[in-house]
C-alpha positions as CSV (number, residue, x, y, z in Angstrom):
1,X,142.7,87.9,162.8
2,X,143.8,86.1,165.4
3,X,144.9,87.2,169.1
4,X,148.7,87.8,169.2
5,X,148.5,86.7,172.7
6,X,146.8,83.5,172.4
7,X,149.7,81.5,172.5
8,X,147.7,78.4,171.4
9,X,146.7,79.4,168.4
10,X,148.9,77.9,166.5
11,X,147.9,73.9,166.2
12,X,151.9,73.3,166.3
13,X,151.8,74.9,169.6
14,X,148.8,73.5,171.4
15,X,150.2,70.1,170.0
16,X,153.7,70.5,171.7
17,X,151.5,71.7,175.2
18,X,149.4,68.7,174.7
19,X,152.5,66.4,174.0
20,X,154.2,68.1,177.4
21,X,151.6,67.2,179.2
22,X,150.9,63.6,178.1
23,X,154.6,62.9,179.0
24,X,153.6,64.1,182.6
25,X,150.9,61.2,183.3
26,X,151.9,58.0,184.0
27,X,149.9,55.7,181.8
28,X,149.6,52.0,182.0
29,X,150.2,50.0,178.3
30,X,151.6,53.3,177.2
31,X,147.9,54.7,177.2
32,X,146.9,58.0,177.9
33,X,143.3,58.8,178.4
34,X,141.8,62.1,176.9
35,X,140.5,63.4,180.0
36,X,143.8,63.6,182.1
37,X,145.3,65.8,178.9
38,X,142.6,67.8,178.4
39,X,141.3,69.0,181.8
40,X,144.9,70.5,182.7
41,X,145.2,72.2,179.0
42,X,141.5,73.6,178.7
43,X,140.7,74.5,182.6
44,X,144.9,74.7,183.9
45,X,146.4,76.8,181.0
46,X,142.6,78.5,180.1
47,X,142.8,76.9,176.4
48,X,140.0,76.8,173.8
49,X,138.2,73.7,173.3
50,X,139.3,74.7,169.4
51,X,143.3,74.5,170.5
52,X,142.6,71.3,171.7
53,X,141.2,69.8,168.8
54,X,143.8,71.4,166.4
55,X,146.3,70.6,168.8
56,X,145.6,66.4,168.9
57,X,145.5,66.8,165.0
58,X,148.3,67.9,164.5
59,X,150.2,65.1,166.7
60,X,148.5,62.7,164.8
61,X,149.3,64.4,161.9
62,X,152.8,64.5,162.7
63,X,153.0,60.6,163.8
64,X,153.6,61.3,167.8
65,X,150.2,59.8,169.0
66,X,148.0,57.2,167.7
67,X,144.2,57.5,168.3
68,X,142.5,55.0,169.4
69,X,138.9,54.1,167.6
70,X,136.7,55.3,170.9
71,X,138.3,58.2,171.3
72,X,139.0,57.9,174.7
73,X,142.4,57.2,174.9
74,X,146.0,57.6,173.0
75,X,149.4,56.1,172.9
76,X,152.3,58.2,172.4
77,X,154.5,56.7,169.5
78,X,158.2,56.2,169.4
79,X,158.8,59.5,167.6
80,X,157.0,61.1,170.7
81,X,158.5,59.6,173.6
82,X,162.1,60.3,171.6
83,X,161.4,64.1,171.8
84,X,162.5,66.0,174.9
């Protein structure tokens, strides 16, 4: 059962979080590096390593960020910078 206070348990949820804060950082070529999005969710907000991983699946799953092949960095897509 999952903790009705873990309000990151929900892949939709850390995903939006995740989204927020990518939108923060200003990123050169439109990329955003892992590390400046997951330091502030996992150490800022106290978030589970497992949040974050559900989280960035489900913006790829939903088409707002593109990984890249090394892992290291994203881009946001169109549909993700159109969403406020």
């Amino acid at each position: 059962m999952k903790d009705p206070d873990d309000k990151y348990a929900l892949p939709a949820a850390a995903g939006r979080k995740l989204l927020d804060i990518a939108k923060t950082i200003e990123h050169p070529f439109n990329w955003v590096h892992v590390e400046k999005v997951n330091t502030p969710f996992l150490y800022g907000l106290g978030a589970k390593p497992a949040h974050y991983g559900a989280g960035i699946k489900w913006l790829i799953a939903e088409g707002l960020i593109e990984m890249q092949r090394g892992g290291c960095y994203f881009t946001l897509t169109d549909k993700a910078k159109a969403t406020a």
